[in-house]
TORTOR-458749 format. One line per field, with one value per residue (C-alpha): x, y negated, z negated. Coordinates in nm, 3 decimals, decimal comma. Layout:
// TORTOR-458749
xx <- [X:...];
yy <- [Y:...];
zz <- [Z:...];
This chain:
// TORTOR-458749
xx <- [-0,033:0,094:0,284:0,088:0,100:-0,214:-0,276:-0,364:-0,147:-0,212:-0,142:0,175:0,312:0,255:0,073:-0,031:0,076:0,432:0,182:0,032:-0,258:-0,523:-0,812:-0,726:-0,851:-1,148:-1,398:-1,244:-1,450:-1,539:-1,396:-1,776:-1,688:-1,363:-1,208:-1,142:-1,369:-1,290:-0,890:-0,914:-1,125:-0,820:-0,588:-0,424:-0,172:-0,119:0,227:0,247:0,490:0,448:0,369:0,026:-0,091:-0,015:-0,277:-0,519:-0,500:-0,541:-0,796:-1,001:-1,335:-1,293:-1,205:-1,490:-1,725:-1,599:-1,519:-1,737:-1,481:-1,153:-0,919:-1,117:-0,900:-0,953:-0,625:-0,290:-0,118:0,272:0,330:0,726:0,834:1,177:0,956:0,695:0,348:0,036:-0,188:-0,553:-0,761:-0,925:-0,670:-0,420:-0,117:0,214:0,516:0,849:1,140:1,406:1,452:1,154:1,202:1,288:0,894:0,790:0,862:0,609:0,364:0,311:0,302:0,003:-0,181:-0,145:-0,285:-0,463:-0,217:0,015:-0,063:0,175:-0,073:0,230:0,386:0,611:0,955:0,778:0,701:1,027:1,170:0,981:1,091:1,461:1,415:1,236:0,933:0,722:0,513:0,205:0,145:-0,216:-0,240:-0,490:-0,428:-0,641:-0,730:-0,551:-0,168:-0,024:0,338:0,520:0,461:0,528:0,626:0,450:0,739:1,086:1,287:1,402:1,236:1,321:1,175:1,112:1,052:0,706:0,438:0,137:-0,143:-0,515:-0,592:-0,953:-1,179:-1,300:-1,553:-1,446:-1,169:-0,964:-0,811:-0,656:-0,324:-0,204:0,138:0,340:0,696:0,924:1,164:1,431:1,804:1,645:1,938:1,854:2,038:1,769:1,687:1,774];
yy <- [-0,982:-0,662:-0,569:-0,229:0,000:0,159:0,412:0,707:1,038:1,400:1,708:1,728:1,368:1,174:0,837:0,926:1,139:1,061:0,857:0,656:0,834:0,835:1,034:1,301:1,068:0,963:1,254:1,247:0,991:0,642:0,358:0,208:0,562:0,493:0,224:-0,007:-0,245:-0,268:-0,294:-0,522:-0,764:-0,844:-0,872:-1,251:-1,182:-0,848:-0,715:-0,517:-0,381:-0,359:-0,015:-0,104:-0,394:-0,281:0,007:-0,260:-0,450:-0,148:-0,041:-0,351:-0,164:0,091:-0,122:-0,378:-0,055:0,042:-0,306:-0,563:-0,763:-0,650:-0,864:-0,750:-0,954:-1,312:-1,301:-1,434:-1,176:-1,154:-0,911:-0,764:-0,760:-0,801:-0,815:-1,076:-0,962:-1,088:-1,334:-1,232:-1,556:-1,684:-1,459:-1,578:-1,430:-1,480:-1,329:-1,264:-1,048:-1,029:-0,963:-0,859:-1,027:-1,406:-1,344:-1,224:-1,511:-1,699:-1,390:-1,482:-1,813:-1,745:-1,489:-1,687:-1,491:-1,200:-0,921:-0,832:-0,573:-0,327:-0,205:-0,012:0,159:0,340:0,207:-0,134:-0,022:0,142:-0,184:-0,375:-0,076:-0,051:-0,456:-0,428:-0,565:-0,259:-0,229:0,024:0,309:0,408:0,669:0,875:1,276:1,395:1,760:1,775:1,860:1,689:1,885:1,577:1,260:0,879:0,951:0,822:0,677:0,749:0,724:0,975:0,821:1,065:1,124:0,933:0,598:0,701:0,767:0,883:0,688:0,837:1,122:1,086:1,332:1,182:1,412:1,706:1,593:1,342:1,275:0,971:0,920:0,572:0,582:0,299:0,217:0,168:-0,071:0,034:0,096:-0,036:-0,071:0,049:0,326:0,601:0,504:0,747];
zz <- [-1,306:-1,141:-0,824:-0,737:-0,440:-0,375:-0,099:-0,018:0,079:0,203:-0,022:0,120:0,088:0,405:0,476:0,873:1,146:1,339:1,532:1,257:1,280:0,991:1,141:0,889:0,601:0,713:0,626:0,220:0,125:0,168:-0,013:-0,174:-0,428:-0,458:-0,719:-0,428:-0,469:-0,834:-0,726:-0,473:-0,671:-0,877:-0,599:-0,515:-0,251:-0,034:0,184:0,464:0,710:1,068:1,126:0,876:1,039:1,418:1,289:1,175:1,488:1,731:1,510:1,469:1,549:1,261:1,025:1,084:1,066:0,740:0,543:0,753:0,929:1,190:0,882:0,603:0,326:0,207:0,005:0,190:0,371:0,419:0,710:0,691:1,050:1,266:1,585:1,675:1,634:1,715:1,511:1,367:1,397:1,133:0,874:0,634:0,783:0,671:0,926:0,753:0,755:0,524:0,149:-0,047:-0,378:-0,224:-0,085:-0,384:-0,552:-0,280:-0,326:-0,720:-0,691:-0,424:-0,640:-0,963:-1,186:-0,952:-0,899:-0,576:-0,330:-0,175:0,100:0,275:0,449:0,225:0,271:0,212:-0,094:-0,170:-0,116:-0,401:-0,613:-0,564:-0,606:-0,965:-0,848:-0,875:-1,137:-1,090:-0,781:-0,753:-0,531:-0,403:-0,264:-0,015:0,040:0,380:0,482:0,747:0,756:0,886:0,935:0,743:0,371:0,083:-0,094:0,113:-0,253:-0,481:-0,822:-1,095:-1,438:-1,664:-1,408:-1,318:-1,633:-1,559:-1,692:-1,544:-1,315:-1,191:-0,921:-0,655:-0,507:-0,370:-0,141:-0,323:-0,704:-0,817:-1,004:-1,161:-1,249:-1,423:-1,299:-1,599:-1,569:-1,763:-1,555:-1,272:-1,016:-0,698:-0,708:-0,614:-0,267:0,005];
């Protein structure tokens, strides 16, 4: 079982726009070419912060034309948020604030054995890291530049923390990189 966050990222580091926007990664690809449906077939549990799943709700029409359904996930779904947020009917929707690893305990024990998903955004993510938690980022780099907007990972993560363990082309417009987070020293110290 793995905590993983898997995403994807322009060329020059960014998530979306400044206005969550994610028009810009639409036309790289789709995800039946991409190794989502292999990932998300092995994941138990998923987390999200605010920012993510505001996106999914305004966007409930383009995600149900690209996955099937507005809530496209089965799995449970802890949502990281100070502010209350409206429910998805019919999803498995967890609302919490607070310290990542005291709901990542809860998190595992959902997933059993499947593994945990970090769907984002990136200080999310960054959390789990400076916690320990982190243990694989799969991300994929589209051929686009954004020039600002919400970072992939807001941490400073030197080497050797990250390994690199497969680069793979996806079509023209997008590569994949797996990376394992070592976690030797970990202590928190790197975050900005």
């Amino acid at each position: 079982m793995k905590t993983q966050y898997y995403t994807s990222t322009s060329l020059d580091g960014f998530l979306a726009t400044e206005d969550d926007s994610l028009e810009w990664l639409f036309p790289l690809g789709n995800l039946g070419s991409s190794s989502y449906p292999e990932f998300i077939s092995k994941v138990g549990a998923l987390a999200m912060g605010s920012a993510t799943y505001e996106w999914m709700v305004r966007h409930a029409e383009t995600v149900a034309a690209e996955t099937g359904s507005p809530w496209p996930y089965t799995q449970a779904a802890w949502v990281f948020s100070s502010r209350q947020l409206p429910a998805i009917a019919g999803a498995d929707i967890r609302f919490v604030q607070g310290d990542v690893r005291t709901v990542h305990a809860e998190m595992r024990a959902a997933a059993g054995d499947a593994n945990i998903w970090i769907v984002g955004g990136g200080d999310l993510a960054g959390q789990f890291h400076d916690a320990g938690l982190l243990d694989e980022i799969i991300v994929q780099i589209g051929s686009a530049t954004l020039g600002k907007g919400k970072p992939l990972f807001p941490r400073r993560v030197l080497s050797p923390r990250l390994r690199l363990l497969s680069v793979h082309q996806m079509g023209a417009g997008m590569a994949e990189l797996r990376y394992e987070v070592s976690k030797d020293g970990v202590s928190g110290v790197g975050a900005v």
